[in-house]
C-alpha positions, 0 to 999 in steps of 0.5 A, a space after each residue: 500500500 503506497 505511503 499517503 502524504 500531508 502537507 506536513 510530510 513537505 514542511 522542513 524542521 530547522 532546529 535553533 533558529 533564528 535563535 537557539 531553543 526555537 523548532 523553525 517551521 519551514 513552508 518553504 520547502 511546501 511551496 517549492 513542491 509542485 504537488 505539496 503546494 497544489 496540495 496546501 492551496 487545495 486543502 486551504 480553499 476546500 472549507 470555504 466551497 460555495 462560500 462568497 469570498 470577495 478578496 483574499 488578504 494575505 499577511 507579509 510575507 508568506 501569506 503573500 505566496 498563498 494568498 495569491 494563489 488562493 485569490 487565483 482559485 477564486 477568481 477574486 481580488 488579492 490584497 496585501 498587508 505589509 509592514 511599515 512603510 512598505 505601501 505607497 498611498 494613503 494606509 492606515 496603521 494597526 501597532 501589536 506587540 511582538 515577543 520582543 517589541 512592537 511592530 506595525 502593519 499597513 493596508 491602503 486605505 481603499 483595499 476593501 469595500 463595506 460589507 466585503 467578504 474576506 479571507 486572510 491567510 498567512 502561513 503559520 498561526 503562532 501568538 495570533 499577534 500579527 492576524 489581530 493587527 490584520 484582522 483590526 485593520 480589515 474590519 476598519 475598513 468596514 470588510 466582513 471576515 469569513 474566516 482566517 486560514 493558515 497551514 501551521 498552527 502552533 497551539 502552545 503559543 495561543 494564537 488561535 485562542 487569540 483569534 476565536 476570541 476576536 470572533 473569527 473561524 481558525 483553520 489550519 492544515 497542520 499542527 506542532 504542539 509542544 515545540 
C-alpha cells in the first residue's frame, strides 16, 4: 500500500533558529513542491466551497505566496498587508506587540469595500499577534471576515485562542504542539 502524504510530510524542521531553543517551521520547502503546494492551496480553499469570498488578504510575507494563489482559485481580488512603510498611498496603521517589541502593519486605505467578504491567510498561526493587527485593520475598513486560514498552527503559543476570541473561524492544515 503506497505511503499517503500531508502537507506536513513537505514542511522542513530547522532546529535553533533564528535563535537557539526555537523548532523553525519551514513552508518553504511546501511551496517549492509542485504537488505539496497544489496540495496546501487545495486543502486551504476546500472549507470555504460555495462560500462568497470577495478578496483574499494575505499577511507579509508568506501569506503573500498563498494568498495569491488562493485569490487565483477564486477568481477574486488579492490584497496585501505589509509592514511599515512598505505601501505607497494613503494606509492606515494597526501597532501589536511582538515577543520582543512592537511592530506595525499597513493596508491602503481603499483595499476593501463595506460589507466585503474576506479571507486572510498567512502561513503559520503562532501568538495570533500579527492576524489581530490584520484582522483590526480589515474590519476598519468596514470588510466582513469569513474566516482566517493558515497551514501551521502552533497551539502552545495561543494564537488561535487569540483569534476565536476576536470572533473569527481558525483553520489550519497542520499542527506542532509542544515545540
Amino acid at each position: 500500500m503506497p505511503k499517503t502524504t500531508s502537507v506536513r510530510d513537505y514542511i522542513r524542521t530547522i532546529v535553533d533558529f533564528p535563535h537557539e531553543g526555537i523548532m523553525f517551521r519551514d513552508v518553504t520547502t511546501l511551496f517549492a513542491d509542485p504537488r505539496g503546494f497544489r496540495m496546501a492551496i487545495d486543502q486551504m480553499l476546500h472549507p470555504y466551497a460555495g462560500m462568497r469570498i470577495d478578496k483574499v488578504v494575505g499577511l507579509e510575507a508568506r501569506g503573500f505566496i498563498l494568498g495569491g494563489a488562493i485569490a487565483h482559485q477564486l477568481s477574486v481580488g488579492f490584497v496585501p498587508i505589509r509592514k511599515k512603510g512598505k505601501l505607497p498611498g494613503t494606509v492606515i496603521s494597526e501597532e501589536y506587540t511582538l515577543e520582543y517589541g512592537e511592530a506595525i502593519v499597513e493596508i491602503h486605505d481603499d483595499a476593501i469595500q463595506p460589507g466585503e467578504q474576506i479571507l486572510l491567510v498567512d502561513d503559520l498561526l503562532a501568538t495570533g499577534g500579527t492576524a489581530a493587527a490584520g484582522i483590526k485593520l480589515i474590519e476598519r475598513l468596514g470588510g466582513d471576515i469569513v474566516s482566517c486560514a493558515f497551514i501551521v498552527d502552533l497551539p502552545d503559543l495561543g494564537g488561535r485562542k487569540v483569534l476565536e476570541g476576536l470572533g473569527m473561524d481558525v483553520h489550519a492544515l497542520c499542527a506542532y504542539e509542544g515545540d
